[in-house]
N, CA, C and O atoms as a CHARMM CRD file, in Angstrom:
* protein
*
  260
    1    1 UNK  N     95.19600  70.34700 115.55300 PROA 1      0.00000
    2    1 UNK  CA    95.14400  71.62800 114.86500 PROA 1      0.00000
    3    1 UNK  C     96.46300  71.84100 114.13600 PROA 1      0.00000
    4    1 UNK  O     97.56400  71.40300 114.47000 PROA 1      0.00000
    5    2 UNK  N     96.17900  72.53900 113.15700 PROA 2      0.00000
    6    2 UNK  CA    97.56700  72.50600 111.88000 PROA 2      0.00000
    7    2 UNK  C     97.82600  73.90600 111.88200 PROA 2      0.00000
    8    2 UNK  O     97.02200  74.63800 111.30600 PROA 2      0.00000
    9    3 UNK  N     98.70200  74.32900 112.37200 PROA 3      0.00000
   10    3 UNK  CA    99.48900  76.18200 112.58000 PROA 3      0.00000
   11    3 UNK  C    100.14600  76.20400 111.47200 PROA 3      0.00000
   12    3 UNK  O    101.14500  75.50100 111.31900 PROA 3      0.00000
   13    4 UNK  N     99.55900  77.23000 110.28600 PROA 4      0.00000
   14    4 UNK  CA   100.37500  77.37100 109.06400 PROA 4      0.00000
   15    4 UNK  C    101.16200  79.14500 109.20400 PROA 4      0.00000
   16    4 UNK  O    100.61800  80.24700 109.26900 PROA 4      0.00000
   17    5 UNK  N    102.69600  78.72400 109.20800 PROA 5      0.00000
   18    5 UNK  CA   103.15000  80.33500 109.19000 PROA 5      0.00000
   19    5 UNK  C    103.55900  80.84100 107.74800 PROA 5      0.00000
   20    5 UNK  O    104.08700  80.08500 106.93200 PROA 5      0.00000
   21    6 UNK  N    103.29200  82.10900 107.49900 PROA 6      0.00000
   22    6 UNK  CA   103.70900  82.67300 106.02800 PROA 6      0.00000
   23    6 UNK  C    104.78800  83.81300 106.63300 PROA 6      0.00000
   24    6 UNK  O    104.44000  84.68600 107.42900 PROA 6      0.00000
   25    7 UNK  N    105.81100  83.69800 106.25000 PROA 7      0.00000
   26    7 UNK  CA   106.74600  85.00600 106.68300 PROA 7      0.00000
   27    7 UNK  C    106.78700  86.12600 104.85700 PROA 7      0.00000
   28    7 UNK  O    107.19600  85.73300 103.76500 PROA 7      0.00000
   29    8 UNK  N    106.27000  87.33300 105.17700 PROA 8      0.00000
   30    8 UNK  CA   106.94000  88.25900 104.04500 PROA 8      0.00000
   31    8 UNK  C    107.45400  89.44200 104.58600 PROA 8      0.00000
   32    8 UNK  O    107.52300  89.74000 105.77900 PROA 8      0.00000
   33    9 UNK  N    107.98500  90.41400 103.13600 PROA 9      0.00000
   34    9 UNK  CA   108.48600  91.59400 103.61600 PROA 9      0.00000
   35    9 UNK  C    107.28800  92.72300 104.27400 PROA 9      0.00000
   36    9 UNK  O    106.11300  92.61600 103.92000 PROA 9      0.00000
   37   10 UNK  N    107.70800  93.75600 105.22200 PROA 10     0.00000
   38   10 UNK  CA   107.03600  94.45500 105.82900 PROA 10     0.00000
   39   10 UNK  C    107.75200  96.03500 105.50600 PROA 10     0.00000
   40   10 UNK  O    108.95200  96.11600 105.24500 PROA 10     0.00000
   41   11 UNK  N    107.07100  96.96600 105.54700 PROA 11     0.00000
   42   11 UNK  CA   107.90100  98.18600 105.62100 PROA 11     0.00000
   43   11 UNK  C    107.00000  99.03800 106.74500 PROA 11     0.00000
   44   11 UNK  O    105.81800  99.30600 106.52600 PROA 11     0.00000
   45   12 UNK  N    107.61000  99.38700 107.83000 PROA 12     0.00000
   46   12 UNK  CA   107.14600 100.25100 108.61800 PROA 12     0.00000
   47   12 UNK  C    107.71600 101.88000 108.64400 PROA 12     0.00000
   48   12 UNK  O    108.81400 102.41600 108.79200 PROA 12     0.00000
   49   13 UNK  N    106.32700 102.32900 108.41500 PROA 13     0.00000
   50   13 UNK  CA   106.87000 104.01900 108.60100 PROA 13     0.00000
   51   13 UNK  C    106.25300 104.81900 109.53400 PROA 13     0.00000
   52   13 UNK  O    106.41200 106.03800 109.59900 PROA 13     0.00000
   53   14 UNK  N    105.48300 104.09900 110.32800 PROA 14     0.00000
   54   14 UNK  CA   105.23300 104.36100 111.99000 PROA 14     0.00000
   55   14 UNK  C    104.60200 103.69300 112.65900 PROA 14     0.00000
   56   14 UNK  O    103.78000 102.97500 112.08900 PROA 14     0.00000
   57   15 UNK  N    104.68200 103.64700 113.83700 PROA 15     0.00000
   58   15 UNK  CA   103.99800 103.03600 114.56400 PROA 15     0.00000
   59   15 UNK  C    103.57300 104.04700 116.08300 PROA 15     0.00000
   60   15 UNK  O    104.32700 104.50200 116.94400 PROA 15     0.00000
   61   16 UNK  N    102.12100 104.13500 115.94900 PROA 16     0.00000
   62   16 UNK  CA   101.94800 104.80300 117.30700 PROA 16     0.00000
   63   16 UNK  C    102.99500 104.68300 118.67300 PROA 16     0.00000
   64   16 UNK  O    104.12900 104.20900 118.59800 PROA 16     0.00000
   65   17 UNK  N    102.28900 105.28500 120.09700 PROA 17     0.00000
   66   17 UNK  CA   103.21500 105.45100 120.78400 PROA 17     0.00000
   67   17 UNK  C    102.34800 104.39200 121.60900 PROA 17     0.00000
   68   17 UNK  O    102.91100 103.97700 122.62300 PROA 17     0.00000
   69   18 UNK  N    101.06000 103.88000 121.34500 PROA 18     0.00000
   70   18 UNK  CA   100.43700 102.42700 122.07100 PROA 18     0.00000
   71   18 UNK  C    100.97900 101.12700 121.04000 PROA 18     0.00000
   72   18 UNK  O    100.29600 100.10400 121.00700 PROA 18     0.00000
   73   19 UNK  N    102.01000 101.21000 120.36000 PROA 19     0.00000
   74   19 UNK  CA   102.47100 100.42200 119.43300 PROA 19     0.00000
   75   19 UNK  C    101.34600  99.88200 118.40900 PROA 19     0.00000
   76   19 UNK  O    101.78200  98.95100 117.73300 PROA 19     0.00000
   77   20 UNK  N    100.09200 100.20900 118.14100 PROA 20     0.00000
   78   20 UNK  CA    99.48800 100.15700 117.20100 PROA 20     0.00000
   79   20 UNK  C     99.87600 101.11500 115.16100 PROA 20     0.00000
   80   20 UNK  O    100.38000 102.18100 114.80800 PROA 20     0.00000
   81   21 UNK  N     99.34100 100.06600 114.52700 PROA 21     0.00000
   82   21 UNK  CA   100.15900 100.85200 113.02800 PROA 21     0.00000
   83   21 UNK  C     98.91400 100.48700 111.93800 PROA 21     0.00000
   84   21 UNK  O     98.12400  99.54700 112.02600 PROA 21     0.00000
   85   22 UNK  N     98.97600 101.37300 111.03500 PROA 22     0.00000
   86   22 UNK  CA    97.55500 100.83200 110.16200 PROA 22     0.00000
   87   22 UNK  C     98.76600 100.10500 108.85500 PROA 22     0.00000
   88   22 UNK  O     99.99400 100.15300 108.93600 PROA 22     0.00000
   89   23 UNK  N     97.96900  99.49100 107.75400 PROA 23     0.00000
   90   23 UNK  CA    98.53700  99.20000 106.65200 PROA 23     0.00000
   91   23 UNK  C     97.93500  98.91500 105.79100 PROA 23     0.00000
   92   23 UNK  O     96.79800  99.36800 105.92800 PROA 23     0.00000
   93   24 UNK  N     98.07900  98.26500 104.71900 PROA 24     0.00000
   94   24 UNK  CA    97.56600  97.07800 103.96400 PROA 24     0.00000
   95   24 UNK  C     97.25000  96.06900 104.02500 PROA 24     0.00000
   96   24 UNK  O     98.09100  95.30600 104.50200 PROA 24     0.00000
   97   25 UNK  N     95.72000  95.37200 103.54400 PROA 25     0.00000
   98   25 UNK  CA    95.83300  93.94500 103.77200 PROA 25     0.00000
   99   25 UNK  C     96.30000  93.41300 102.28800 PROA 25     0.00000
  100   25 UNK  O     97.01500  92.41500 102.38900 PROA 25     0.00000
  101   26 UNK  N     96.11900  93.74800 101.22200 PROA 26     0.00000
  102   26 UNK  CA    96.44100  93.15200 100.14400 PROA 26     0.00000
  103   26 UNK  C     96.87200  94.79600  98.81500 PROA 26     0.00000
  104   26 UNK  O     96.20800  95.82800  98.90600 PROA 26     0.00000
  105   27 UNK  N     97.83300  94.67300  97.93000 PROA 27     0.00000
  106   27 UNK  CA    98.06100  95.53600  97.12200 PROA 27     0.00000
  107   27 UNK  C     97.93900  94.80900  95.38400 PROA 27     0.00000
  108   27 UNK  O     97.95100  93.58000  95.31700 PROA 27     0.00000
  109   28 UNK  N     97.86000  95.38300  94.45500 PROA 28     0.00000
  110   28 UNK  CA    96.81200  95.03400  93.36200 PROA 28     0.00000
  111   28 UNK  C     97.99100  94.70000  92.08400 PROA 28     0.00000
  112   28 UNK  O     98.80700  95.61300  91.96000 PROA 28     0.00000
  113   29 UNK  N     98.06200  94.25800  91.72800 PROA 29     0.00000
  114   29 UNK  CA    98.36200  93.83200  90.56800 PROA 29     0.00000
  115   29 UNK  C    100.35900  93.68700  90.35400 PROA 29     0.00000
  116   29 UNK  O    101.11300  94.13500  89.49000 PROA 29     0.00000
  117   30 UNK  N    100.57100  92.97000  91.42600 PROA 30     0.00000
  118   30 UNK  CA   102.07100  92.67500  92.18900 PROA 30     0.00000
  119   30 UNK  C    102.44900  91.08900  92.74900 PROA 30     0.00000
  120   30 UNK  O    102.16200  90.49100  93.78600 PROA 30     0.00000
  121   31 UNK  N    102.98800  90.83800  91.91500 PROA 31     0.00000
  122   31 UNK  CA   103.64400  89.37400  92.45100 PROA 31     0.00000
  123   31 UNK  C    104.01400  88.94000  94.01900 PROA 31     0.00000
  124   31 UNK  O    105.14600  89.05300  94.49000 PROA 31     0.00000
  125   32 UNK  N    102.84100  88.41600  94.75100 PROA 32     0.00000
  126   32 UNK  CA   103.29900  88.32300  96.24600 PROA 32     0.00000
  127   32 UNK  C    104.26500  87.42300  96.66700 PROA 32     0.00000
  128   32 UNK  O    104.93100  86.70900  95.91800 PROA 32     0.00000
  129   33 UNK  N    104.34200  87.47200  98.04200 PROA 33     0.00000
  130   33 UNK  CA   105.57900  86.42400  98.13500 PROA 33     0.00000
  131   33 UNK  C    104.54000  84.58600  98.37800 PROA 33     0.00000
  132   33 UNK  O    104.83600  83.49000  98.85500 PROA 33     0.00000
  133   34 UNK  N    103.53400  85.07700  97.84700 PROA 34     0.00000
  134   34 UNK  CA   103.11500  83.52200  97.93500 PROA 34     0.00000
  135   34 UNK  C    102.73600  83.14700  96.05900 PROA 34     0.00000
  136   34 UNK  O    101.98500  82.23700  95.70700 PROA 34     0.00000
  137   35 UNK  N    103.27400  83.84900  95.34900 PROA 35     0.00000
  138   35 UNK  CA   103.38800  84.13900  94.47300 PROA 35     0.00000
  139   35 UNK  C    102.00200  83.86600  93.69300 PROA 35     0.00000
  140   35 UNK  O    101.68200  82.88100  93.02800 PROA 35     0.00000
  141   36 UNK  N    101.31200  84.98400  93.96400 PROA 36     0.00000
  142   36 UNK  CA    99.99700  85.11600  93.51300 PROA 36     0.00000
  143   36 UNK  C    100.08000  86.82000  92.78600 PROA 36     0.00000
  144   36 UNK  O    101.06200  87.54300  92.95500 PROA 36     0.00000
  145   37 UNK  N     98.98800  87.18700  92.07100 PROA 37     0.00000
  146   37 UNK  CA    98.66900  88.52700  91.94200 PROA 37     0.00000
  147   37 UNK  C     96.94500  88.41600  91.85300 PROA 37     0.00000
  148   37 UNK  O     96.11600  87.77900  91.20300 PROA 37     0.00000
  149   38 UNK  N     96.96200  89.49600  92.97600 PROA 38     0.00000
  150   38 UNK  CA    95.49500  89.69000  93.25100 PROA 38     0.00000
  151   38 UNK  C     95.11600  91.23700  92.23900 PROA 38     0.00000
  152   38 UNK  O     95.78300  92.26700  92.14200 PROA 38     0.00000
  153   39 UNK  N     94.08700  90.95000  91.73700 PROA 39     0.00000
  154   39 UNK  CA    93.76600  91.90500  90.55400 PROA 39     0.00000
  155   39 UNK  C     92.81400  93.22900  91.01700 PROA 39     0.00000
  156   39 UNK  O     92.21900  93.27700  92.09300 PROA 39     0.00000
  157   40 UNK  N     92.80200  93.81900  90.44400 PROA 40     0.00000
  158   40 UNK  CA    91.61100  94.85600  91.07200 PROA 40     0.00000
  159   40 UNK  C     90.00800  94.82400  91.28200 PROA 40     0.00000
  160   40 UNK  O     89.29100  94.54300  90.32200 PROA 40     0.00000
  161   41 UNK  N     89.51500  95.08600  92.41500 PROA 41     0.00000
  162   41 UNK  CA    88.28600  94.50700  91.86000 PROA 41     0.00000
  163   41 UNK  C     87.89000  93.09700  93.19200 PROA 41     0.00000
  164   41 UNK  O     86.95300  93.09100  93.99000 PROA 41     0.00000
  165   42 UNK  N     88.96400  92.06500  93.01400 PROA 42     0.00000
  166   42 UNK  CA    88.89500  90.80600  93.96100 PROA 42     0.00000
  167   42 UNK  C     88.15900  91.00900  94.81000 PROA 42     0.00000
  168   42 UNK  O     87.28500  90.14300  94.85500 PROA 42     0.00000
  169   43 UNK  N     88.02000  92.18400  95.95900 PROA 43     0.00000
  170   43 UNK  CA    87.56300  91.97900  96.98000 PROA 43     0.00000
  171   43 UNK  C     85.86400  93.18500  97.03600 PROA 43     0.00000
  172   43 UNK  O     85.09900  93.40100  97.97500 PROA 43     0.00000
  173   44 UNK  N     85.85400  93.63600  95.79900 PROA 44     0.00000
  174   44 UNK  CA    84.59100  94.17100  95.80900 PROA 44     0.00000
  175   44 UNK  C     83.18900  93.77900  96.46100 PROA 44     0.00000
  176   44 UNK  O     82.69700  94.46300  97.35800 PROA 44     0.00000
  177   45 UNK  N     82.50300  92.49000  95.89000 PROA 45     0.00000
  178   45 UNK  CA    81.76200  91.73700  96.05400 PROA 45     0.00000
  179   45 UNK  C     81.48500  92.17500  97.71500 PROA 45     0.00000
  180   45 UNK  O     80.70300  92.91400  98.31300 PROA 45     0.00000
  181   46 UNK  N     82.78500  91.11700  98.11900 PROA 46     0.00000
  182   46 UNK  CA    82.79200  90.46100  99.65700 PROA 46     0.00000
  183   46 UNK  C     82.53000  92.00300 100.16400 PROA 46     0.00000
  184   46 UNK  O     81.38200  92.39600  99.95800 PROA 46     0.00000
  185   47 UNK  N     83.39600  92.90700 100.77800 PROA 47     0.00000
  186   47 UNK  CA    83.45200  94.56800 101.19200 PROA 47     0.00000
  187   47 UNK  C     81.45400  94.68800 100.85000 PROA 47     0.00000
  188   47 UNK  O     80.71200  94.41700 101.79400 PROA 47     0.00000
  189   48 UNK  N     80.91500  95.04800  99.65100 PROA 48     0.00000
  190   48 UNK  CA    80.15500  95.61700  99.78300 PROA 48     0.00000
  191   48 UNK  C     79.00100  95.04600 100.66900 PROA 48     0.00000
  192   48 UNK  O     78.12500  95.75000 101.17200 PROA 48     0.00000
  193   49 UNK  N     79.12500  93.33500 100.83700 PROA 49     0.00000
  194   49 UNK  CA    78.41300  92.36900 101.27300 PROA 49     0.00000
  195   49 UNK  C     78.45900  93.50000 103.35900 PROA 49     0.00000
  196   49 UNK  O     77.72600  93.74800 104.31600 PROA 49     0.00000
  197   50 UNK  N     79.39300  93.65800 103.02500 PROA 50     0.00000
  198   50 UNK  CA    79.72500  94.03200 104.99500 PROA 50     0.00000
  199   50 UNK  C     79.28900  95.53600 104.83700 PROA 50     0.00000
  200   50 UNK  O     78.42200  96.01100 105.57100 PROA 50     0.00000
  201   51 UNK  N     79.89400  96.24700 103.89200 PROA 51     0.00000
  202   51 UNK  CA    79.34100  97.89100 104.21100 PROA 51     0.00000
  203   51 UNK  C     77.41500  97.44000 104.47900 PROA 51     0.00000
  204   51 UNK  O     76.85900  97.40000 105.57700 PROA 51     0.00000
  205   52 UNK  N     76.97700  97.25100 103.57000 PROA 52     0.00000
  206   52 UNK  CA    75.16700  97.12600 103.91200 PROA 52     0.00000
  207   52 UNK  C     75.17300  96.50000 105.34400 PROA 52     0.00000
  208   52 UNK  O     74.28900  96.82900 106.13500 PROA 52     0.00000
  209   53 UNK  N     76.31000  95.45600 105.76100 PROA 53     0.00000
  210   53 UNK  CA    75.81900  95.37200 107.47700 PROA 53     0.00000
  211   53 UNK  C     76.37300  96.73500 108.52900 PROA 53     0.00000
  212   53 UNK  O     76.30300  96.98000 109.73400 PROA 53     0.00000
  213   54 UNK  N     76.73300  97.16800 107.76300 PROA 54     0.00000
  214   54 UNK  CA    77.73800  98.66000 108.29700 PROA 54     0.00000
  215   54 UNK  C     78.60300  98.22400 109.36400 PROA 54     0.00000
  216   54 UNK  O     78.74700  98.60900 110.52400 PROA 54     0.00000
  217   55 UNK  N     79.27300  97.10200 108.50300 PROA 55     0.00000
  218   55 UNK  CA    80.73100  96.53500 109.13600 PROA 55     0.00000
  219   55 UNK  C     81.85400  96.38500 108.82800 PROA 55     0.00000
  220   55 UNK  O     81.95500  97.49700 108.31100 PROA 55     0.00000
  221   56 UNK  N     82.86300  95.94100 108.68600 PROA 56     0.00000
  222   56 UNK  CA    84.17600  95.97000 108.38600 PROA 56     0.00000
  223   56 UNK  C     84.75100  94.90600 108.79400 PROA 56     0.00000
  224   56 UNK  O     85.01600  94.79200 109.99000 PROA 56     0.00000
  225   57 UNK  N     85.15800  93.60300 107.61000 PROA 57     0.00000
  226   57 UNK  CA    86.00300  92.55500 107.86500 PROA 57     0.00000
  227   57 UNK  C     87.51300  92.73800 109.15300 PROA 57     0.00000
  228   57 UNK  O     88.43500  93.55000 109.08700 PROA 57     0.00000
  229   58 UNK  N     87.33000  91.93100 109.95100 PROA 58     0.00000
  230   58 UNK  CA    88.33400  92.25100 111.18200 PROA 58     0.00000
  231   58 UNK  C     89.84100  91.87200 110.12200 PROA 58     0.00000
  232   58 UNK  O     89.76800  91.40500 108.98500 PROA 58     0.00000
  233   59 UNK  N     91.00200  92.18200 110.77800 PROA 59     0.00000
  234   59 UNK  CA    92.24500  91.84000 109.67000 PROA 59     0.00000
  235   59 UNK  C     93.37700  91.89300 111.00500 PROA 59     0.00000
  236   59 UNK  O     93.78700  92.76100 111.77600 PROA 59     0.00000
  237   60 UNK  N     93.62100  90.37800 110.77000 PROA 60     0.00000
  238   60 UNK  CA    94.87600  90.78700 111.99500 PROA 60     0.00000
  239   60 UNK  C     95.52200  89.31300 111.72000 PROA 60     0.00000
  240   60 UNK  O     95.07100  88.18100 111.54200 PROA 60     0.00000
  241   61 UNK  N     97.15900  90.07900 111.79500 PROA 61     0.00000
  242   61 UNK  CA    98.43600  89.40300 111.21400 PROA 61     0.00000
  243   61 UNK  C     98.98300  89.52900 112.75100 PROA 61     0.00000
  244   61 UNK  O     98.81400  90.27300 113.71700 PROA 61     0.00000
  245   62 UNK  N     99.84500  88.20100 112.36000 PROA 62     0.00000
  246   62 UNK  CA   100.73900  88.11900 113.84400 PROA 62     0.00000
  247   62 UNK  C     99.84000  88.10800 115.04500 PROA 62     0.00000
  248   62 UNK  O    100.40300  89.00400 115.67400 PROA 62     0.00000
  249   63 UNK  N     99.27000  87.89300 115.48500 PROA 63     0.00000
  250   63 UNK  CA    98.09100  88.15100 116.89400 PROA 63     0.00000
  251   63 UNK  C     98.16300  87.14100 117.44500 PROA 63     0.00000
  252   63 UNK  O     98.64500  86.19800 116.81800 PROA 63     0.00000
  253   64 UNK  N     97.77700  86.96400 118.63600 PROA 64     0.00000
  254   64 UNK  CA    98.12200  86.03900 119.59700 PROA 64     0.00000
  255   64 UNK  C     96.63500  85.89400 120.02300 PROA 64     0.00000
  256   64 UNK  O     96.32900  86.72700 120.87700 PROA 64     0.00000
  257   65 UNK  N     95.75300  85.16200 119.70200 PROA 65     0.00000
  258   65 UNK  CA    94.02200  85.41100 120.11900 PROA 65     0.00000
  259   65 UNK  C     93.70000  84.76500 121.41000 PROA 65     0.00000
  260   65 UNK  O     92.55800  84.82700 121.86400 PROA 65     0.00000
């Protein structure tokens, strides 16, 4: 198995008191640090594919599974 790590910047402006925090998974039309820009729109398709299952893509950074 091949463990790929990406380190970027983070800005935290809270974090619960169970150390849980909401955020972003992706922001729109901004040079990332993997130097991409994701456009508006990108993730339409996929999202509406899950709302009709009345679900929500799971999203988790850093996790230990």
């Amino acid at each position: 198995m091949t463990i790929h790590h990406i380190s970027g910047a983070m800005e935290v402006k809270a974090i619960a008191q169970d150390g849980t925090f909401t955020g972003y998974a992706s922001v729109f039309g901004l040079l990332d640090s993997q130097n991409e820009i994701v456009e508006r729109g990108a993730f339409t398709r996929t999202l509406a594919k899950w709302r009709a299952k009345n679900f929500s893509p799971a999203m988790l950074w850093m996790h230990d599974p």
